[in-house]
N, C-alpha and C positions, 0 to 999 in steps of 0.2 A: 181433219182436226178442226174443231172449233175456233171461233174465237174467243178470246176472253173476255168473259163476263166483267161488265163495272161491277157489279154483286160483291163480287171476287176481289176484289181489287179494295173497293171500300172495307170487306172482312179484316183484310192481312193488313191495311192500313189502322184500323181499329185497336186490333190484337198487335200490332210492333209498337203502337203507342201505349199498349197498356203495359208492355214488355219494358219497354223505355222508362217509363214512370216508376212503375213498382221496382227496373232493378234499381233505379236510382236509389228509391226510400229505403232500400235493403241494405246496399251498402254502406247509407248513409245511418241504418240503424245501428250497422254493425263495425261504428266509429271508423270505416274508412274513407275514404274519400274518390270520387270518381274524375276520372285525368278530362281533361279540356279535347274535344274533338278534334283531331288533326285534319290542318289545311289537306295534306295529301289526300283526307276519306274526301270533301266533295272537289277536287280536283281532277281524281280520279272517276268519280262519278261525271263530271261534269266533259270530262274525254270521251269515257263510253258512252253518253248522251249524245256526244257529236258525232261518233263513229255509226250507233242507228239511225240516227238523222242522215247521216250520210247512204246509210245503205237504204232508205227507206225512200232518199230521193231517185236512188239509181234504180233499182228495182220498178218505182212507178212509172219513172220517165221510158225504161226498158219495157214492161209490160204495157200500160197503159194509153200511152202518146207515141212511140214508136212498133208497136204492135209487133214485138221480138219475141222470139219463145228464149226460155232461159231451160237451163239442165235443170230437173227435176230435182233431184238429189242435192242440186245447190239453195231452190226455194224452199224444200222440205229442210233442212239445213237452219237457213236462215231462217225460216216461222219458226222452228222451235227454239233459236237464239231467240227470237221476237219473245215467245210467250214466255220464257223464264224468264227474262230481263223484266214485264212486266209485275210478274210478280213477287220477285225480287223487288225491284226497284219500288212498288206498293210498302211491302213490308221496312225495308231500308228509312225510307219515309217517315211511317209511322213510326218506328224507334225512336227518329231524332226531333217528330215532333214530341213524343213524350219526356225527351228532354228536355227540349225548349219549354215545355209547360210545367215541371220539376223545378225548373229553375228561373220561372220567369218574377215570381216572388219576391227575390230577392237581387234584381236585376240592376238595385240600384249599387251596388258592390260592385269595382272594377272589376274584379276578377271572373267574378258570374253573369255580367254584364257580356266578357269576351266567350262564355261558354254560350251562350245564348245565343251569339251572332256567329260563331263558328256553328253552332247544330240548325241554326233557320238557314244558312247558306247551303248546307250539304242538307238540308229538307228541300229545297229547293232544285240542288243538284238530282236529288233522287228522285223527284215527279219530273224533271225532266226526262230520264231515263225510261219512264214507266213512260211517257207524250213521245218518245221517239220508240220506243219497244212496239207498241200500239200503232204507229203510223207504219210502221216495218210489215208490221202482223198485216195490216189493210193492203198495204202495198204488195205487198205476196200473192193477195186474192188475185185468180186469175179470172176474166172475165169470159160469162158465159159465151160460147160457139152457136151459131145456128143447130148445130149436131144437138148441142145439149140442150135446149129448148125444145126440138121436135121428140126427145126421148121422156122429158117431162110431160107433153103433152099427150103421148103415144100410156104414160104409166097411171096419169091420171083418168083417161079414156078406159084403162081398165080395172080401175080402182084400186090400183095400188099405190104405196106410200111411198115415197122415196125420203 
């Protein structure tokens, strides 16, 4: 499996802001109104950002500095929670910054003032997610063996690709 591309990541951050913005204008076209961002969306965010952090710590300390092998099934497991969180958590982002710039206009209104700072809080929450997703992803990487070195050099010697 790859890792994930910043490419990628910039894309869905792009596209959830243009998603963000435009549904705003839409709804707002179509005289209703759109609700104030719930504390619980970046609280919750702001939990599963702690919870990759956390896994992302144990994982490197486990592979990296303590030179452990981990179940297979549990790394492969865990990168793919890594890489969908990341690009989750990109897109997530990009929504709320498309709020926050829908509404920063008009920021001088209390009321749009608190929707501004509830959607930059949980923007924030959500590039955290995507910075712990991504260290989780790293942290998975297991590092090369002598073994797999000498089969690199053994496929380059006879020009093949790997």
């Amino acid at each position: 499996m790859r890792t994930t591309r910043p490419g990628i990541l910039v894309v869905l951050l792009v596209l959830g802001g243009a998603l963000g913005w435009s549904g705003v204008a839409v709804l707002q076209a179509m005289g209703r109104s759109v609700g104030r961002a719930p504390w619980s969306a970046a609280g919750g965010l702001a939990f599963f950002a702690a919870l990759l952090l956390l896994g992302a710590w144990y994982m490197y300390d486990r592979i990296h500095r303590k030179h452990r092998s981990v179940d297979g099934l549990t790394a492969v497991r865990l990168l793919a929670l890594a890489k969908a969180s990341a690009l989750v958590g990109a897109l997530v982002a990009g929504v709320y910054v498309g709020l926050t710039i829908r509404y920063l206009p008009d920021a001088g209104i209390p009321d749009i003032r608190e929707r501004v700072i509830r959607a930059a809080v949980t923007v924030l929450a959500a590039v955290a997610v995507t910075v712990g997703a991504l260290l989780l992803e790293r942290a998975c990487k297991v590092p090369r063996g002598p073994d797999d070195e000498r089969e690199n050099d053994a496929s380059r010697d006879n020009g093949e690709r790997r």
